[in-house]
N, CA, C and O atoms as a GROMACS GRO file, in nm:
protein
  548
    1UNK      N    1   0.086  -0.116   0.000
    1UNK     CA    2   0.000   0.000   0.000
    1UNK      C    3   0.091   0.123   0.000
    1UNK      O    4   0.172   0.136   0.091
    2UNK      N    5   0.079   0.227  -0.114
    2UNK     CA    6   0.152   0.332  -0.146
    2UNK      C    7   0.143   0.426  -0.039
    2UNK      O    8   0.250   0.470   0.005
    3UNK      N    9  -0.001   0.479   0.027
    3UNK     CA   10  -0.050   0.564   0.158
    3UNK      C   11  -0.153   0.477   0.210
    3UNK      O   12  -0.201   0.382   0.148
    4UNK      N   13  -0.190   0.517   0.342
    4UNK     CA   14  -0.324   0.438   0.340
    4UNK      C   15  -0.466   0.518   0.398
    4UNK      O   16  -0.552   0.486   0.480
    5UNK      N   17  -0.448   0.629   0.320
    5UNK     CA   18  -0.560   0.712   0.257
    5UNK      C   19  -0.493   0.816   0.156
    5UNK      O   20  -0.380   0.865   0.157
    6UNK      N   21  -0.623   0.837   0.053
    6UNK     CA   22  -0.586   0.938  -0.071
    6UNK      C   23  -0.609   1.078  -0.007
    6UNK      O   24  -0.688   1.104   0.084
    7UNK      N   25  -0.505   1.180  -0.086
    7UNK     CA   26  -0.516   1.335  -0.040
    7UNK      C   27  -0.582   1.400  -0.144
    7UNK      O   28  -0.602   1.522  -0.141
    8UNK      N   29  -0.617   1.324  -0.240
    8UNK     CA   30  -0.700   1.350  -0.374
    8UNK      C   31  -0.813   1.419  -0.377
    8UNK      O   32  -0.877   1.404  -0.274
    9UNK      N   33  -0.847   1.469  -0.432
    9UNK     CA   34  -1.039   1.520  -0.417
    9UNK      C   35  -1.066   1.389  -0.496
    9UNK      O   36  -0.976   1.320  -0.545
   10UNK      N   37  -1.206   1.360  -0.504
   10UNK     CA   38  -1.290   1.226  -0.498
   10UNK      C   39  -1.274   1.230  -0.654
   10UNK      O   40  -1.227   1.134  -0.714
   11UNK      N   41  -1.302   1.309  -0.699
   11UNK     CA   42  -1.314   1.300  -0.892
   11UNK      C   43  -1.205   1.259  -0.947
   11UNK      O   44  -1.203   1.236  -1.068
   12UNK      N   45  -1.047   1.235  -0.835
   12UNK     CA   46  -0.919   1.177  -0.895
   12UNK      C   47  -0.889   1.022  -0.820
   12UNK      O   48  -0.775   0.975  -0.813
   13UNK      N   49  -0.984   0.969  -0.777
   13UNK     CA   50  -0.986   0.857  -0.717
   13UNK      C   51  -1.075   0.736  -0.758
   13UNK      O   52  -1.195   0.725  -0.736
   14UNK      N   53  -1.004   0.656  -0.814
   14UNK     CA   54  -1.034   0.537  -0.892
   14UNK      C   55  -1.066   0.398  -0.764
   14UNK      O   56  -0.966   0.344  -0.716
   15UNK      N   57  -1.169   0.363  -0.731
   15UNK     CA   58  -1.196   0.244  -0.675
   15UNK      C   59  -1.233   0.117  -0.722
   15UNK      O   60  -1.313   0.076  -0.806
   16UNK      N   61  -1.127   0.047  -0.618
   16UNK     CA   62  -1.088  -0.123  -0.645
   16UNK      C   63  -1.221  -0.162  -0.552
   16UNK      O   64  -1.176  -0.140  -0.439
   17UNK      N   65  -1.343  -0.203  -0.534
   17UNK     CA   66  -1.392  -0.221  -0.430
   17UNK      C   67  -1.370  -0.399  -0.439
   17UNK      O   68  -1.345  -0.470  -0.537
   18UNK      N   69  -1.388  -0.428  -0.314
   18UNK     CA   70  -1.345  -0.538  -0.256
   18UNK      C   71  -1.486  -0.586  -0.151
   18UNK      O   72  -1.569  -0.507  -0.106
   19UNK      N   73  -1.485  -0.717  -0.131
   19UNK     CA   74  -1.556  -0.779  -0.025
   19UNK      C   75  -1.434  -0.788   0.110
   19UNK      O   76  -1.315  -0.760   0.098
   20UNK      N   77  -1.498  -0.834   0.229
   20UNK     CA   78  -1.410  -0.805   0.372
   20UNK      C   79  -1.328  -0.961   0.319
   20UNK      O   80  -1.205  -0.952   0.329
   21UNK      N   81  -1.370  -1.069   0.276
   21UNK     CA   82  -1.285  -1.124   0.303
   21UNK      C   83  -1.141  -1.103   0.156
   21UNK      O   84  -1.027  -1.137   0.186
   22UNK      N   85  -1.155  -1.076   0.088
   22UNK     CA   86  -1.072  -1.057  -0.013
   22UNK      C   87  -0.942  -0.939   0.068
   22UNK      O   88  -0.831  -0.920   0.017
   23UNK      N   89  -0.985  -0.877   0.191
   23UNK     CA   90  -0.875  -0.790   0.250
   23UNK      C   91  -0.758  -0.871   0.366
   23UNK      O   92  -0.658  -0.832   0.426
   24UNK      N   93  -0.842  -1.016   0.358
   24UNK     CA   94  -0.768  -1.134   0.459
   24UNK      C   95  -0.702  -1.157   0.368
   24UNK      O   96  -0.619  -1.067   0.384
   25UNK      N   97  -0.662  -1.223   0.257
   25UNK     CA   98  -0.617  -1.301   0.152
   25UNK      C   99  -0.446  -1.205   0.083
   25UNK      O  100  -0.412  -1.096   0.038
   26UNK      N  101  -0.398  -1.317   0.112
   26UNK     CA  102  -0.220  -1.221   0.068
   26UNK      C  103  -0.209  -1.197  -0.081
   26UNK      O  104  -0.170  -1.096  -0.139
   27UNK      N  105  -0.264  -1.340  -0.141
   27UNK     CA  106  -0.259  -1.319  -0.336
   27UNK      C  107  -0.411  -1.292  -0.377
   27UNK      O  108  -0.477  -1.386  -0.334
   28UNK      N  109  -0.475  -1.219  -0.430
   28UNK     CA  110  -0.581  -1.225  -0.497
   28UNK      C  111  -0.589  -1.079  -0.626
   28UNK      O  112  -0.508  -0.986  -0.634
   29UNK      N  113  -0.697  -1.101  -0.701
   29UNK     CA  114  -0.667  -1.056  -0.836
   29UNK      C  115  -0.836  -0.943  -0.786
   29UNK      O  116  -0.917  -0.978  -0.700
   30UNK      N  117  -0.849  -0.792  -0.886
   30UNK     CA  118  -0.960  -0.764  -0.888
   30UNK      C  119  -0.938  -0.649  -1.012
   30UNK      O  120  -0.829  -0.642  -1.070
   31UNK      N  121  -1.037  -0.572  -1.043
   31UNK     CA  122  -1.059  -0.507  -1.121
   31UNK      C  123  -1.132  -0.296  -1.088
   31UNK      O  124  -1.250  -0.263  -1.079
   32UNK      N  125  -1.041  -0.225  -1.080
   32UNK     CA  126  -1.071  -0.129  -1.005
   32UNK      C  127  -1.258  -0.057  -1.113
   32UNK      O  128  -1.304  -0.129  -1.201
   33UNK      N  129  -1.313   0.051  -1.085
   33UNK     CA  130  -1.398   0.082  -1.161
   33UNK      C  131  -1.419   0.136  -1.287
   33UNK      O  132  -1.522   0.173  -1.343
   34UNK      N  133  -1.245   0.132  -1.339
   34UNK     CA  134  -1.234   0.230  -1.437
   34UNK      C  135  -1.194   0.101  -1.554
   34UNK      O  136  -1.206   0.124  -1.674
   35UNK      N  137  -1.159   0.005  -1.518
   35UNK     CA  138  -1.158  -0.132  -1.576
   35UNK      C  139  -1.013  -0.231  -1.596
   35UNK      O  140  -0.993  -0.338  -1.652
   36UNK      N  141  -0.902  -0.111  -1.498
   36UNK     CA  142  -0.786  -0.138  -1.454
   36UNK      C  143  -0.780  -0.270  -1.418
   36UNK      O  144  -0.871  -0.314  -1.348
   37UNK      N  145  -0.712  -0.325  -1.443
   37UNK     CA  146  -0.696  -0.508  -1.328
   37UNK      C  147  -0.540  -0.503  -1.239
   37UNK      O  148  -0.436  -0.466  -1.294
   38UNK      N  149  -0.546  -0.536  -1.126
   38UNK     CA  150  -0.488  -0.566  -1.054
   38UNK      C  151  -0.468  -0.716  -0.970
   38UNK      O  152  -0.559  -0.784  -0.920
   39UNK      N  153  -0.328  -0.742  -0.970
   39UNK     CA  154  -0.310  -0.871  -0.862
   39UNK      C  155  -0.220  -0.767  -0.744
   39UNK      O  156  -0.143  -0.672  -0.742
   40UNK      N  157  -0.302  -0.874  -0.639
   40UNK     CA  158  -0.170  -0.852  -0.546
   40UNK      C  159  -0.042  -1.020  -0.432
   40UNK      O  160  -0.080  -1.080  -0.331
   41UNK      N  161  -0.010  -1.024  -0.449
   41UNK     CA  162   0.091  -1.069  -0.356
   41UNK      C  163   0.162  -0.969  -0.288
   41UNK      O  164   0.252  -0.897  -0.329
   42UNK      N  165   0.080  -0.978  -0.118
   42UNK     CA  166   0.098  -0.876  -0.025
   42UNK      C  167   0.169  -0.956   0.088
   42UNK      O  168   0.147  -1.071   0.126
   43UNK      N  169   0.256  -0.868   0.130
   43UNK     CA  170   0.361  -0.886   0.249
   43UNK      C  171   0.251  -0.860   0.386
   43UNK      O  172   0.232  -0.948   0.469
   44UNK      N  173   0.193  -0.743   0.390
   44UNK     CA  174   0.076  -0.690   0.491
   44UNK      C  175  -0.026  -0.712   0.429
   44UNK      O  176  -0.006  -0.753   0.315
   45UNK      N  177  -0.134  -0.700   0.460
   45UNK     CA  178  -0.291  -0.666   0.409
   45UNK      C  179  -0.342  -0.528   0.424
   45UNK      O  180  -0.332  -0.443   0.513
   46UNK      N  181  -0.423  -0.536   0.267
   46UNK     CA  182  -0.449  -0.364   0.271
   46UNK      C  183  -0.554  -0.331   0.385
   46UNK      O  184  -0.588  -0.407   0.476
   47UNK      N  185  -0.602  -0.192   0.361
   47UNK     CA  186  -0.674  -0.147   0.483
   47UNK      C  187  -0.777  -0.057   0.362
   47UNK      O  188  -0.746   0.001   0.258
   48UNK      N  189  -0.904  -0.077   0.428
   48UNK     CA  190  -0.998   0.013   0.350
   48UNK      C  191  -0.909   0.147   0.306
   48UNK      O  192  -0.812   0.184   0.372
   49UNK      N  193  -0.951   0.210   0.194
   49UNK     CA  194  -0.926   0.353   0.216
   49UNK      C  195  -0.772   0.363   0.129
   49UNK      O  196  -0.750   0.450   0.045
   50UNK      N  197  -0.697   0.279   0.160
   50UNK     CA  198  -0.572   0.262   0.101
   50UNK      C  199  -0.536   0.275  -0.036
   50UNK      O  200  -0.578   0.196  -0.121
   51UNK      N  201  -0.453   0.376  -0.065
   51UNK     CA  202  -0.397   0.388  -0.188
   51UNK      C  203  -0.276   0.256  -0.241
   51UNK      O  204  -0.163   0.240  -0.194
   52UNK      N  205  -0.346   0.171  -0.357
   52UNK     CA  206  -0.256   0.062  -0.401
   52UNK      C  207  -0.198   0.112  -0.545
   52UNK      O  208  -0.129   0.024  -0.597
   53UNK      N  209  -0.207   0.204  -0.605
   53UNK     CA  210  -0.141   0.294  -0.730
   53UNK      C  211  -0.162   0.421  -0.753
   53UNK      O  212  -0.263   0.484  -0.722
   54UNK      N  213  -0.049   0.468  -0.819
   54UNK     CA  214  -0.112   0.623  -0.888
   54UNK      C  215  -0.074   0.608  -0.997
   54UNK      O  216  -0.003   0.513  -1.031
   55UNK      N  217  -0.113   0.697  -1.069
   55UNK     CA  218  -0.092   0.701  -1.232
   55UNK      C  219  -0.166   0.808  -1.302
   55UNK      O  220  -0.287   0.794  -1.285
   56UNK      N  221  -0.135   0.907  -1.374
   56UNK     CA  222  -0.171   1.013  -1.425
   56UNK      C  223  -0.267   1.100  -1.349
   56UNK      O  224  -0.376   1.145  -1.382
   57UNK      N  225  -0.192   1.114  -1.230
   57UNK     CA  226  -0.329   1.212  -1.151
   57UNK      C  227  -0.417   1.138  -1.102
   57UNK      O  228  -0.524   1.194  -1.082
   58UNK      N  229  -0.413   1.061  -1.084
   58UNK     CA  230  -0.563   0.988  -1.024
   58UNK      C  231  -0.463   0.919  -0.912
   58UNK      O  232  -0.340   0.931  -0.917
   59UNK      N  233  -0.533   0.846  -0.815
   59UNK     CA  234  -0.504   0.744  -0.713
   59UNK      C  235  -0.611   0.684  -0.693
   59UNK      O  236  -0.726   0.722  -0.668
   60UNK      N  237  -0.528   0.510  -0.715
   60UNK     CA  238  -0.626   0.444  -0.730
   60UNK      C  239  -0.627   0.350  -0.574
   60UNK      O  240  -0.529   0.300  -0.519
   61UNK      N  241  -0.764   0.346  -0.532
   61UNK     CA  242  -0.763   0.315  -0.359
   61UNK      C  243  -0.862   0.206  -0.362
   61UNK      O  244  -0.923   0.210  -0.469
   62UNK      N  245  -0.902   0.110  -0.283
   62UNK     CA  246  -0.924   0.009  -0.268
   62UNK      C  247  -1.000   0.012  -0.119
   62UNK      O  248  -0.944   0.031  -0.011
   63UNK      N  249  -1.158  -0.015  -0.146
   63UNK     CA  250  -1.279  -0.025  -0.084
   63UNK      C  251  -1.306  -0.143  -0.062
   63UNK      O  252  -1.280  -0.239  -0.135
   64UNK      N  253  -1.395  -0.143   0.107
   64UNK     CA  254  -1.433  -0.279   0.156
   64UNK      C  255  -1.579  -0.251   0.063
   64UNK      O  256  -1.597  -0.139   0.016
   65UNK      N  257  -1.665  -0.346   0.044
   65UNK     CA  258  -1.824  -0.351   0.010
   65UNK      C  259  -1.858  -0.340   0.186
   65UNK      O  260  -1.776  -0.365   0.275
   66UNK      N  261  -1.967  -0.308   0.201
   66UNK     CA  262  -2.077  -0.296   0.306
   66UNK      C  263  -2.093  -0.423   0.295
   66UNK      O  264  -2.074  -0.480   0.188
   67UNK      N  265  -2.132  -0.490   0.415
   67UNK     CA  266  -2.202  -0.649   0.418
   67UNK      C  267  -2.303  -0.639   0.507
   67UNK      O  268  -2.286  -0.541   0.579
   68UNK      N  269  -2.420  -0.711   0.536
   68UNK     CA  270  -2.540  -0.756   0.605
   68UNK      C  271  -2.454  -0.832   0.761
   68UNK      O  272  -2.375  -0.926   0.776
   69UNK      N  273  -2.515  -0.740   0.846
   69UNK     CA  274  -2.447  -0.856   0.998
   69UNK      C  275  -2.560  -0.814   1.100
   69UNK      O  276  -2.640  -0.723   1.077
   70UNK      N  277  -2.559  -0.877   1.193
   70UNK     CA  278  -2.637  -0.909   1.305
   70UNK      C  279  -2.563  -0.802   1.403
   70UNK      O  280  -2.442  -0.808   1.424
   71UNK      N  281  -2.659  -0.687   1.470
   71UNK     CA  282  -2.622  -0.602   1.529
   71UNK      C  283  -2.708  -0.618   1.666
   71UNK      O  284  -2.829  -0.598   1.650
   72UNK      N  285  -2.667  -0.651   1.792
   72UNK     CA  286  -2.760  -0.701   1.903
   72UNK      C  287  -2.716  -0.561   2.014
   72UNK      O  288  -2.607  -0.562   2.070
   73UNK      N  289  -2.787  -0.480   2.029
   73UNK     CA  290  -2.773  -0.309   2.132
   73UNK      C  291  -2.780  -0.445   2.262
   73UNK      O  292  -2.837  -0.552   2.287
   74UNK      N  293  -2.684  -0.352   2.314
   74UNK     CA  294  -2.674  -0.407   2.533
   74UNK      C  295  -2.812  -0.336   2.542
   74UNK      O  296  -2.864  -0.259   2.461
   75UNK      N  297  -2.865  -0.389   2.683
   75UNK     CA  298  -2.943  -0.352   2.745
   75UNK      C  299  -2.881  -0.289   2.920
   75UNK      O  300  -2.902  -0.193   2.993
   76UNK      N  301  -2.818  -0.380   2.919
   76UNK     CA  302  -2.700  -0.394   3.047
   76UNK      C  303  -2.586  -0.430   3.073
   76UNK      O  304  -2.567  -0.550   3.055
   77UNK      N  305  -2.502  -0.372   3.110
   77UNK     CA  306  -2.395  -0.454   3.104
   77UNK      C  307  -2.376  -0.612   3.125
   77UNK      O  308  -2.295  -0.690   3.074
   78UNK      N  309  -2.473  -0.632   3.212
   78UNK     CA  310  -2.493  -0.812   3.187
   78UNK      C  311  -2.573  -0.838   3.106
   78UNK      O  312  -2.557  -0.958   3.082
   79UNK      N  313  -2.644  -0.803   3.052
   79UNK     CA  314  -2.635  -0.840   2.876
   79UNK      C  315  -2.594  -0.840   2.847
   79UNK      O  316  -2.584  -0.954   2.801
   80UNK      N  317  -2.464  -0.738   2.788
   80UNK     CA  318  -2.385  -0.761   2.739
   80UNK      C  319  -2.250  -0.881   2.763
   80UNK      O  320  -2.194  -0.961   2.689
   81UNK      N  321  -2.242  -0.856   2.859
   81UNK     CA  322  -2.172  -0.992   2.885
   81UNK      C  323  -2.199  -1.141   2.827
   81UNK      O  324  -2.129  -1.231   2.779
   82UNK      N  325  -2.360  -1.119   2.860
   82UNK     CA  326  -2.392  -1.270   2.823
   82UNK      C  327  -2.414  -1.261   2.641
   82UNK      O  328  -2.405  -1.358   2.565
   83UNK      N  329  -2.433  -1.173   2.615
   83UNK     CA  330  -2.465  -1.158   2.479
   83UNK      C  331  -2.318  -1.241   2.404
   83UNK      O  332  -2.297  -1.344   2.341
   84UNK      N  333  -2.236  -1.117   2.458
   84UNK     CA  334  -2.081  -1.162   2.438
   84UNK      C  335  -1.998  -1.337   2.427
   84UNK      O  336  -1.924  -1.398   2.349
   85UNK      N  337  -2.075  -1.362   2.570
   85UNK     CA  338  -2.041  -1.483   2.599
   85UNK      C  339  -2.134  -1.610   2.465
   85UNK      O  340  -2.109  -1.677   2.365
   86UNK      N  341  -2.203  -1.588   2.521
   86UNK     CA  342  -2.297  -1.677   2.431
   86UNK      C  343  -2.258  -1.684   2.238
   86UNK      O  344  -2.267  -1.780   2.161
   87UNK      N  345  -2.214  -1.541   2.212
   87UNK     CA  346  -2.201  -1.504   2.094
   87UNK      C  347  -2.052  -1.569   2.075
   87UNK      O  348  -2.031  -1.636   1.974
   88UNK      N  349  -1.947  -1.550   2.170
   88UNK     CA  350  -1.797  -1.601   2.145
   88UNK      C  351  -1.818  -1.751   2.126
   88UNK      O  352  -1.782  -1.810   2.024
   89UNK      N  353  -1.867  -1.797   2.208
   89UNK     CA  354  -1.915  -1.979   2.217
   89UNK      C  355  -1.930  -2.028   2.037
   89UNK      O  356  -1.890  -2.138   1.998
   90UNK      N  357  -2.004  -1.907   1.929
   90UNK     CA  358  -2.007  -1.921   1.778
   90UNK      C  359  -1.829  -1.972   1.713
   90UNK      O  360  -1.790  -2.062   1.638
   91UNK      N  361  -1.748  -1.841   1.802
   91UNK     CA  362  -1.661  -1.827   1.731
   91UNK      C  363  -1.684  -1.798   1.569
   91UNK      O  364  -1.631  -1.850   1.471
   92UNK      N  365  -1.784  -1.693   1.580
   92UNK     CA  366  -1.831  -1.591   1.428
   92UNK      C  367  -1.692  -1.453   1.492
   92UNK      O  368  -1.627  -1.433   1.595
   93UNK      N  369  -1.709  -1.380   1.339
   93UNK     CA  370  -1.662  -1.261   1.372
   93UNK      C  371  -1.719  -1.170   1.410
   93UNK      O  372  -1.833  -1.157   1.365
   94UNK      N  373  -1.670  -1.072   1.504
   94UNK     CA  374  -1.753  -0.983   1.592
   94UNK      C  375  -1.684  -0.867   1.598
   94UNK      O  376  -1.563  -0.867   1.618
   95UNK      N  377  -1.767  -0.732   1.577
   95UNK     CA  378  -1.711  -0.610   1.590
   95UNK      C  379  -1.783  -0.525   1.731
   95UNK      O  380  -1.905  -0.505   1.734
   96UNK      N  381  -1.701  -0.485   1.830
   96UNK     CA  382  -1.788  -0.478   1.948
   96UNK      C  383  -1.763  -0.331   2.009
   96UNK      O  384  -1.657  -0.290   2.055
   97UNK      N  385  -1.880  -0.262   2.000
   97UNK     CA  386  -1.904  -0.142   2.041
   97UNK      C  387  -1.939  -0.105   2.241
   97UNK      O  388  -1.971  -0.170   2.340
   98UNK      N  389  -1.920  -0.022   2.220
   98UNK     CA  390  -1.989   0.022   2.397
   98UNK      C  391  -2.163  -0.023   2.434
   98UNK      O  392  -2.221  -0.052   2.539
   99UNK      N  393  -2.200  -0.012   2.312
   99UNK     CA  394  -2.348  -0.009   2.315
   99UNK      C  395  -2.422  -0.136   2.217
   99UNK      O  396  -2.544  -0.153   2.207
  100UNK      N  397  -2.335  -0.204   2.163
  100UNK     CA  398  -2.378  -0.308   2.066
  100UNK      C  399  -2.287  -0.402   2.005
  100UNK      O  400  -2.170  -0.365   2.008
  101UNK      N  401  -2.302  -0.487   1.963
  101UNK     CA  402  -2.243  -0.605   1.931
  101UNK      C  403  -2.268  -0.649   1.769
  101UNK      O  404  -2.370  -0.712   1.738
  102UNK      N  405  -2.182  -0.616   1.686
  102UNK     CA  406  -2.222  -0.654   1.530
  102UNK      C  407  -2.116  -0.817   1.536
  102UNK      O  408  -2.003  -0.852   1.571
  103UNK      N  409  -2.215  -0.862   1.490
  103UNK     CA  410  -2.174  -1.060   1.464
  103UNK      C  411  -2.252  -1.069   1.290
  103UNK      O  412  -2.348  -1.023   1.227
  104UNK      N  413  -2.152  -1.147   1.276
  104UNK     CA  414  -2.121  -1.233   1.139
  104UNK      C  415  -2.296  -1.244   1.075
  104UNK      O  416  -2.391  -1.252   1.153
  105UNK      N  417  -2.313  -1.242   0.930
  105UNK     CA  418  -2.496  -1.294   0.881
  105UNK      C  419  -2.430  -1.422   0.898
  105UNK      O  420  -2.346  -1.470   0.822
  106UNK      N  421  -2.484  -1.483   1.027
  106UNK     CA  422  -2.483  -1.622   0.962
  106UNK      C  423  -2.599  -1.738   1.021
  106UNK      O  424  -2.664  -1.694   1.116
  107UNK      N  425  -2.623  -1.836   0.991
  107UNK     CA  426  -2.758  -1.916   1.004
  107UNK      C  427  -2.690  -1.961   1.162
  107UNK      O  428  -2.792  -2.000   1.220
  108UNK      N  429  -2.614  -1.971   1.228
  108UNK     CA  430  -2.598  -2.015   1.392
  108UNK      C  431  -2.632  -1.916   1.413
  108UNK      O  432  -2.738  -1.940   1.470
  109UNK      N  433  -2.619  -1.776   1.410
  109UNK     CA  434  -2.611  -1.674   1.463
  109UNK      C  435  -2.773  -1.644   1.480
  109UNK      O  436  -2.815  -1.644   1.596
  110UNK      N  437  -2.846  -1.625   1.396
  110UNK     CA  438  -2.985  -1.669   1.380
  110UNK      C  439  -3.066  -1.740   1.463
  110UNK      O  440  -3.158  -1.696   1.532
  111UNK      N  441  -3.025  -1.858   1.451
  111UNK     CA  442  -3.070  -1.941   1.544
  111UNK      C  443  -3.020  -1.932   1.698
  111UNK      O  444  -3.079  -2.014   1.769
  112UNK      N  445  -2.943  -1.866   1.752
  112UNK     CA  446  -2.920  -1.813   1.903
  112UNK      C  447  -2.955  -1.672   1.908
  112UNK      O  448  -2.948  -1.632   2.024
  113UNK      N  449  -2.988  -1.588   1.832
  113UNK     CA  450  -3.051  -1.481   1.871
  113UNK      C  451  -3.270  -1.526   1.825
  113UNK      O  452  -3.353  -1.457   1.884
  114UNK      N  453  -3.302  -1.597   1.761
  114UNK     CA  454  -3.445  -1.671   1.788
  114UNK      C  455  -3.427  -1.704   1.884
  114UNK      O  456  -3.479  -1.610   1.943
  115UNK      N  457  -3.384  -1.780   1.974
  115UNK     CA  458  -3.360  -1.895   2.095
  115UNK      C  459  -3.375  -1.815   2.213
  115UNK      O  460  -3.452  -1.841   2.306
  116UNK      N  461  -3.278  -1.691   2.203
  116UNK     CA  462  -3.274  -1.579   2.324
  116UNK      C  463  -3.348  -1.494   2.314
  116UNK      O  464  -3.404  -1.460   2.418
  117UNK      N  465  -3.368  -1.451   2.239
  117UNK     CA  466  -3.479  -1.361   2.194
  117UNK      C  467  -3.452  -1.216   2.208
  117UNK      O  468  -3.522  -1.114   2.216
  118UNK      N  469  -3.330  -1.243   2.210
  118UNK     CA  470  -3.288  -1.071   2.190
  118UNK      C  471  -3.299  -0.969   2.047
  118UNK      O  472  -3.297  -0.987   1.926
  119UNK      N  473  -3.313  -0.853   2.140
  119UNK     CA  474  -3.314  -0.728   1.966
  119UNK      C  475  -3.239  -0.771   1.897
  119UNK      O  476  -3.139  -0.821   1.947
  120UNK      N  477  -3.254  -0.769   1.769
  120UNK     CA  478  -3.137  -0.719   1.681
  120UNK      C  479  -3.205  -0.662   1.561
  120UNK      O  480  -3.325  -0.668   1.533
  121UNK      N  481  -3.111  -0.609   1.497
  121UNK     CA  482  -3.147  -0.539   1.376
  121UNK      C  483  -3.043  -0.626   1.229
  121UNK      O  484  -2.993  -0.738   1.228
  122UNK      N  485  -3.044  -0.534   1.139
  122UNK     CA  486  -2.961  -0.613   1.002
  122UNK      C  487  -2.931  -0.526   0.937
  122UNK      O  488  -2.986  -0.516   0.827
  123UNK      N  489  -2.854  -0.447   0.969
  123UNK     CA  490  -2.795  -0.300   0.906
  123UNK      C  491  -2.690  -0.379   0.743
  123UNK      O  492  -2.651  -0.494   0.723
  124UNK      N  493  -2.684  -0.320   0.703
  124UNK     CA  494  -2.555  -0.351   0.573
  124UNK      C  495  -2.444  -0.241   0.634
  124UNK      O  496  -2.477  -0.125   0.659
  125UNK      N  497  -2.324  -0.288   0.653
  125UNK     CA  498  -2.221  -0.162   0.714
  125UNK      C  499  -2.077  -0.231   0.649
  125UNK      O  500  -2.049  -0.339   0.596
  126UNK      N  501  -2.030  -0.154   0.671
  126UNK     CA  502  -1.844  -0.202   0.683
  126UNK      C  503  -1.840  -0.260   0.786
  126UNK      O  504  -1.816  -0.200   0.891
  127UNK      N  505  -1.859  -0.361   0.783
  127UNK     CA  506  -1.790  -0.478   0.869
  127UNK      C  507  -1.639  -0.475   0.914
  127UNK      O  508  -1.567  -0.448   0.818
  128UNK      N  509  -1.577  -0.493   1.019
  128UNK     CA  510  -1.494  -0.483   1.049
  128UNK      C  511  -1.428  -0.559   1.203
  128UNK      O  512  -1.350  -0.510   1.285
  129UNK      N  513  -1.465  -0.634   1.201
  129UNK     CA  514  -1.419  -0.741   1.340
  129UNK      C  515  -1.299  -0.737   1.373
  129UNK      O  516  -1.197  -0.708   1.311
  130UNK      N  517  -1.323  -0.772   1.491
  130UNK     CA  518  -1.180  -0.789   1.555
  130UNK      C  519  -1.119  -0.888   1.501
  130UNK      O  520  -1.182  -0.952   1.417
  131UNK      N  521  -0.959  -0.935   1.538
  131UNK     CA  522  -0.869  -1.020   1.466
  131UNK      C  523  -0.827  -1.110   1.579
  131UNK      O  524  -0.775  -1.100   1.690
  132UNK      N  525  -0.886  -1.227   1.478
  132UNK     CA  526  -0.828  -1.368   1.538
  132UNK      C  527  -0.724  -1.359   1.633
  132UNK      O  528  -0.620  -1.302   1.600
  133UNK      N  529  -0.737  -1.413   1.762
  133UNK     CA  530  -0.591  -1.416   1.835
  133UNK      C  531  -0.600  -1.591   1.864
  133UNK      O  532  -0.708  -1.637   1.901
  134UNK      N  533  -0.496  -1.672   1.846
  134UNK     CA  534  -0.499  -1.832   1.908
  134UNK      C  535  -0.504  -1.799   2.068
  134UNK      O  536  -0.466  -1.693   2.117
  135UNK      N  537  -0.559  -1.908   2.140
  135UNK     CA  538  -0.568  -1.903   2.271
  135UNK      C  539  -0.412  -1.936   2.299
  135UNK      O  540  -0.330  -1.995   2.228
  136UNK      N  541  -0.393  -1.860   2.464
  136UNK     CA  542  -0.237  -1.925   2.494
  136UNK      C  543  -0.243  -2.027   2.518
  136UNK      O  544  -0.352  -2.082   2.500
  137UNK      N  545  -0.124  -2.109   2.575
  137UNK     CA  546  -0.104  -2.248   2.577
  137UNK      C  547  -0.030  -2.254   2.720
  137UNK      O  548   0.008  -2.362   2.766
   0.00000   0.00000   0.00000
């Protein structure tokens, strides 16, 4: 990644958009909007927002897509806890706010928020979870 945001005004900025998991992946190939193609074999992984070329005035930057996830608001802090708890037990990905809990669209996830019967909603957002850590040993 050349910067990892453009200083461009928007009319000189060419987007690669991407799905979240294509920003895990070290080799993969895409096509920015202007009909550019790109591979990458990456040492790091890019970051939304990130400039991956320039070329005649433009900078070309590379977008997550919005995805569909399960967003469950605390009620209490022991809700939240248990929300938490219950939700880690998935081992889905989870992006976790002061006030809410965004988890993975997925059919377990579904079926333990029917079961509990907690709020949730189904926003489409930039997804963005926290990162895998292995348990210690």
């Amino acid at each position: 990644m050349l910067e990892p945001a453009s200083s461009r005004p928007l009319e000189e900025q060419v987007v690669l958009a991407a799905e979240r998991r294509q920003f895990l992946k070290r080799r993969w190939r895409g096509v920015a909007e202007d009909g550019t193609e790109f591979g990458f074999d990456l040492e790091t992984r890019l970051a939304d927002g990130g400039v991956i070329f320039q070329d005649g005035g433009k900078d070309y930057i590379v977008r997550q897509l919005p995805e569909a996830v399960y967003e469950v608001p605390f009620e209490s802090p022991a809700h939240a806890a248990l929300v938490a708890w219950k939700t880690g037990n998935l081992h889905l990905p989870a992006q976790i706010f002061d006030d809410r809990l965004r988890v993975l669209h997925d059919e377990a996830m579904a079926q333990l928020l029917d079961r509990e019967g907690w709020a949730f909603t189904e926003p489409v957002v930039l997804f963005q979870p926290l990162k895998a850590m292995a348990h210690a040993v």
